[in-house]
N, C-alpha and C positions, 0 to 999 in steps of 0.2 A: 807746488814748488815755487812758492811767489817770492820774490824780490820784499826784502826788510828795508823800506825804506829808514827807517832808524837808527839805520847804522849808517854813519858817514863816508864809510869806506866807499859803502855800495851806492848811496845816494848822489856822490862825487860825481862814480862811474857811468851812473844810470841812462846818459845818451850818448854813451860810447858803443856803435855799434859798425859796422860794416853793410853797403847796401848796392845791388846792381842791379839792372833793367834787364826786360827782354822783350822786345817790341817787334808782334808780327805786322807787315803792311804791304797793298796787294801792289802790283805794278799796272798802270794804264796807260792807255794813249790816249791820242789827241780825243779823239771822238767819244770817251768815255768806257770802252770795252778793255775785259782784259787782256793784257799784253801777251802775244804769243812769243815773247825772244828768250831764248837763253838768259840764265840768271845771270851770267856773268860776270862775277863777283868772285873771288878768292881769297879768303880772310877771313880769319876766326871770329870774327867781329861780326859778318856782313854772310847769314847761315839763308839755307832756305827751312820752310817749315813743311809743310804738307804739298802743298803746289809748286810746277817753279816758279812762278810769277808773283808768289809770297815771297818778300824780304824776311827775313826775321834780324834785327840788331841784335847783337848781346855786349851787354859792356863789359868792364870790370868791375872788379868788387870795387869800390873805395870807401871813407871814412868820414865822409859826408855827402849829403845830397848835391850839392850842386856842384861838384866834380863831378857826377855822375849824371846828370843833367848834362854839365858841359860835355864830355866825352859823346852822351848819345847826340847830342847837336852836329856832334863832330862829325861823325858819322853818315848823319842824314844830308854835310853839306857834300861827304865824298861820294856818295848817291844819287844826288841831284843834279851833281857835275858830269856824271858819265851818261844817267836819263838825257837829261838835255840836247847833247850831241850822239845819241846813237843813231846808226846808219840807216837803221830803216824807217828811222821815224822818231822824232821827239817822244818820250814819256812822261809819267808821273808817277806820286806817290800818291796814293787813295789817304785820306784823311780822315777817314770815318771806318768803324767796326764792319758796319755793315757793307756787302760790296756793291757796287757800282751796276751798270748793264753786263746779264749775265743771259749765256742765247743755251741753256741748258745742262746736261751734266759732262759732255763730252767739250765743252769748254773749258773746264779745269783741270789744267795735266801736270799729272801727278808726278811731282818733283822728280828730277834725271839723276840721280846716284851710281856714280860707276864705282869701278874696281874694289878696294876693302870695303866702301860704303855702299856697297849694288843690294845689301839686303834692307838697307834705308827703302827707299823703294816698294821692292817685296811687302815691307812691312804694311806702307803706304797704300798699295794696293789693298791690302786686307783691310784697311781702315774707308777707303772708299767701297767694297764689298757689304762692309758692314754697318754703315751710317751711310751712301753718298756722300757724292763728292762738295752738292751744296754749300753743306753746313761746315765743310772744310775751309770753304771762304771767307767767314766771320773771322775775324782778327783783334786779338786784345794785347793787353799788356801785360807780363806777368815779372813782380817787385819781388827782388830775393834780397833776404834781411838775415844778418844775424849779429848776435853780442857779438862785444868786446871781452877778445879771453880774460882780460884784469878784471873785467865784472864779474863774469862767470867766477875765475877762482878766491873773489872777496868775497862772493855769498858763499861759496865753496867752505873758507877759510871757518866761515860763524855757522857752517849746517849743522859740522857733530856727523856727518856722513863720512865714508874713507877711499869711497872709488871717483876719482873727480870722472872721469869718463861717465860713468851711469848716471852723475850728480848731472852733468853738463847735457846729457841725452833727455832728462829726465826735466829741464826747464823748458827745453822744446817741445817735449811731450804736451807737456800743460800748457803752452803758448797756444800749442798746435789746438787744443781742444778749445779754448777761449777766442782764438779766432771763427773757428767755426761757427760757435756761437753770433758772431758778431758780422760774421761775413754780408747778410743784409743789410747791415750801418755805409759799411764801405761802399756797397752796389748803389742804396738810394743815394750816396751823397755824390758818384761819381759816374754813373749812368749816361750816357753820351750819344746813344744810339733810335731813336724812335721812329727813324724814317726809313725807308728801303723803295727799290725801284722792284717795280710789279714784276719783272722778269725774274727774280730772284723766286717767285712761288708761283708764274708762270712763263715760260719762256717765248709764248706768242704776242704777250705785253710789253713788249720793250718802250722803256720812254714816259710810262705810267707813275706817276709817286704814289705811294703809299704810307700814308700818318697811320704806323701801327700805336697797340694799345700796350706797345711796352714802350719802357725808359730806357732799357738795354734788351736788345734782341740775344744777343747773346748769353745774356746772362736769365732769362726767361723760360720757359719750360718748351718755348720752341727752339730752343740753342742748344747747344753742343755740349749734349752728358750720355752719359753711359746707360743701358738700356732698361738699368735697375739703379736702385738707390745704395751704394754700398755704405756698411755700417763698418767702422774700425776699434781694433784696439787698443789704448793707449797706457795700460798700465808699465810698461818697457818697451824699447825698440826690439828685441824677439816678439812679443804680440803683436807691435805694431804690424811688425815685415810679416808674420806670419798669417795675421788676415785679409794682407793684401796677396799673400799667394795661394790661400784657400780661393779667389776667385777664379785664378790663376791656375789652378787644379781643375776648376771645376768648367774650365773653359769660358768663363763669360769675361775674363780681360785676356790677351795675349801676353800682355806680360803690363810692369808696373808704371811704363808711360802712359797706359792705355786709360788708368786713374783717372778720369774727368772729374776734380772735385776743386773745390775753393783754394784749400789746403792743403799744401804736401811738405811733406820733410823729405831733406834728399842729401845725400850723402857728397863729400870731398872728389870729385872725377867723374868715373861714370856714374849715370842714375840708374844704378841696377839695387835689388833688394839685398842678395848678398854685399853689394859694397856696403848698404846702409849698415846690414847685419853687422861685418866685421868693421867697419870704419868709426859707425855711431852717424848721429846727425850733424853735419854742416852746415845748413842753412834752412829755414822755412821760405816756401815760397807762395805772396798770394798771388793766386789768378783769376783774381774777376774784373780788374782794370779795364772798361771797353777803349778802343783810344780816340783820344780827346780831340774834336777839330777846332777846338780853339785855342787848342797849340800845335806850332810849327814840329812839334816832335813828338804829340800824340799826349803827352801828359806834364800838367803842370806842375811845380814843385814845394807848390803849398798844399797838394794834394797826397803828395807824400809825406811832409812833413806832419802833416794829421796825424796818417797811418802811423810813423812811426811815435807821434804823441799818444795812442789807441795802443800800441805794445804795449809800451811803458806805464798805463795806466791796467789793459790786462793785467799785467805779471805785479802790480803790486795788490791785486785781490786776492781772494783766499783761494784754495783750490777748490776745483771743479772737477769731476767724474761724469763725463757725458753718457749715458745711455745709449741704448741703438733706438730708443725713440727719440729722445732729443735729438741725437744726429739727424735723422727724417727731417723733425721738425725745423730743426736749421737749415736744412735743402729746402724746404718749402720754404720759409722765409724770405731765402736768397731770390728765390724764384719772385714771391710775392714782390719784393723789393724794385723786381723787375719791371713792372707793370706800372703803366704811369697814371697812377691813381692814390690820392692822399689818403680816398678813407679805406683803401685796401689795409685789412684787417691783418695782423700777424698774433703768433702763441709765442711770448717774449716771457721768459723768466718767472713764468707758470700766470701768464696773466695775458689776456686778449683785447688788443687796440686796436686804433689805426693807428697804423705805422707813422701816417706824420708826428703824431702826440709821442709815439714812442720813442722816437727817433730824437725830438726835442729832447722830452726827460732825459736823455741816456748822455747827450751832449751837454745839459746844463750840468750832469753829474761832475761829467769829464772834465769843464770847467771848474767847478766847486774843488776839485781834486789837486790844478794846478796852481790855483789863488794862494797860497802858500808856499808855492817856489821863485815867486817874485821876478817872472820874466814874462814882458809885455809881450812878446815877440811869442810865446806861445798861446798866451789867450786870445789875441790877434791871429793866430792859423784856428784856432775855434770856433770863435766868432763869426769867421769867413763861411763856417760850416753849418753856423747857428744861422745865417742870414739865409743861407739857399733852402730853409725848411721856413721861416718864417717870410721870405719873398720869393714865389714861386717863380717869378720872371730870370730870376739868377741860377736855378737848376739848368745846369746844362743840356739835358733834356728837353726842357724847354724853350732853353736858346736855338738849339739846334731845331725844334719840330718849326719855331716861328722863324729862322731864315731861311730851311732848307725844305720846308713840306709842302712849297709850290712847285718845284723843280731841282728836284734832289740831285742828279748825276750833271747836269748842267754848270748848276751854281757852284756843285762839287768842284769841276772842272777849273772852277773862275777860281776857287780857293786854295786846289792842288798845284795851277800855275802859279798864284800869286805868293805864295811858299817859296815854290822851286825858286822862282828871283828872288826874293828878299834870301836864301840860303847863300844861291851863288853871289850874290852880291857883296857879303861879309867875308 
């Protein structure tokens, strides 16, 4: 179900979309350990996630990035204002994916959910029963994206289809599958995380840095996935919802938040399978973002802007029917992606590289593809993306392992305060 760009209608439309953030980040103190205080936050905005001492942000939807950008700014400056002066002791916000000094598993306490919310919690507990609480610590970003209904209903308009609902479920479908696919482009280009403090895989080390041999911890085959590799189906939203509750039958997820994958489609309100069912799809969301420390709010916004250049070149390709190999193979990629190694080999598009070479081609395509719609402004967000595989020093990965991989929770510290001021000071 790809996008005609040849029609004017839709070509007009073609970056009119809606897009929000959702940014988990750990609380600490002064000394570097995680913070034992109450969340103390009340605000739809301002959630916890797994821990209390997770923040999670959530924005709004809005109709461009850097309203949404502003907003989560916004947010982190109302954050930084109550850390600073709390009673027991000044905080911070952790600025890296990976967490900070951690003194074992009975340090991270599983988020306080009272009253209608107490089976948050409940939940929470099964999820540290069933992975540890560790790897609940890693903290990413996850970017919810979706058209613009006047696009959806101009491609609607030239399909010759008659249900706009299943037409409208059924471009997410295929987005949903082309992201997948590509889900290792976004990991190697955004990867942020390669260093971690030794107490994190032991807890008699504290203080120790450790230069791992991924780019993104989390996004690597020692991060945070489900204990099998789930295969999906994407021929309509009934396959879709119904393969994620055959795992769900069969006991190996709880239910459909439990999904640890790149890609999810997720329905209007709650994210239950029946809303998806009757409601359709509202939004795709990626989550492999690790968050970024060289920005004040975890991710920058030429990083998004890619992504959303990387929709819009997906959906004008031809369709795609992934396999449940292919899906594999794209969990392995994502994984591969992870590792901070250029001549790490990837199976891309029935063909075996390294991923730096592939990663190139795939980007010069992506360029070749906008040189015809005659705005600098996006070959310039390409380019940007084209230089971190062509100068390795500008992989954020690598910025990070060479400022941070002498004394990772330290220097952390110097960067989490010098944030917190430059916030409250605006």
């Amino acid at each position: 179900m790809s996008f005609d760009l040849n029609n004017h209608k839709i070509k007009d439309k073609i970056f009119s979309a809606c897009f929000g953030l959702e940014k988990e980040c750990l609380r600490v103190d002064e000394n570097g350990f995680l913070a034992h205080t109450d969340h103390g936050f009340d605000d739809e905005h301002l959630q916890r996630d797994f821990c209390e001492n997770q923040v999670e942000f959530v924005t709004d939807a809005f109709d461009n990035i850097k309203d949404v950008c502003a907003q989560l700014t916004q947010l982190h400056k109302t954050v930084q204002k109550n850390l600073a002066v709390r009673k027991s002791g000044r905080e911070f916000l952790w600025s890296f994916s990976n967490p900070p000094y951690v003194k074992g598993e009975n340090d991270v306490p599983i988020a306080n959910f009272v009253g209608t919310w107490a089976n948050k919690s409940v939940y929470r507990k099964y999820l540290a029963e069933k992975y540890g609480r560790l790897k609940m610590l890693y903290s990413g970003i996850h970017f919810n994206f979706s058209f613009n209904n006047e696009l959806i209903e101009s491609a609607f308009e030239s399909s010759g289809k008659s249900d706009f609902c299943s037409f409208k479920n059924d471009i997410y479908l295929e987005l949903a599958q082309k992201s997948v696919q590509y889900a290792w482009l976004i990991v190697y280009l955004t990867a942020a995380s390669p260093v971690i403090d030794c107490s994190f895989i032991n807890a008699d080390k504290i203080g120790e840095t450790v230069v791992t041999n991924y780019s993104s911890a989390r996004c690597s085959e020692a991060g945070y996935w489900n204990t099998f590799v789930p295969t999906l189906k994407y021929g309509s939203t009934e396959e879709y919802v119904q393969s994620i509750q055959k795992y769900v039958d069969e006991g190996r997820l709880k239910s459909a938040s439990e999904l640890y994958y790149p890609i999810r489609l997720k329905p209007q309100g709650e994210n239950t399978l029946e809303n998806l069912h009757i409601r359709g799809v509202n939004h795709i969301e990626f989550r492999m973002f690790d968050v970024n420390p060289l920005s004040p709010i975890g991710i920058l916004e030429d990083d998004i802007k890619f992504v959303h250049c990387l929709i819009v070149y997906l959906m004008s390709q031809p369709k795609i029917t992934l396999s449940d190999d292919e899906q594999i193979t794209a969990i392995n990629n994502e994984k591969m992606a992870a590792r901070l190694d250029d001549e790490q080999t990837i199976e891309f598009l029935g063909d075996k590289r390294s991923i730096k070479s592939t990663a190139l081609d795939e980007l010069c395509k992506i360029r070749k593809f906008y040189e015809s719609f005659g705005d600098d402004e996006i070959l310039k967000i390409i380019d940007k993306q084209i230089d971190k595989i062509k100068y390795p020093d500008k992989r954020y990965a690598n910025i990070v392992k060479t400022e941070y991989g002498e004394n990772y929770v330290k220097n952390g510290l110097k960067l989490a305060e010098k944030y917190q001021n430059e916030l409250i000071d605006t």
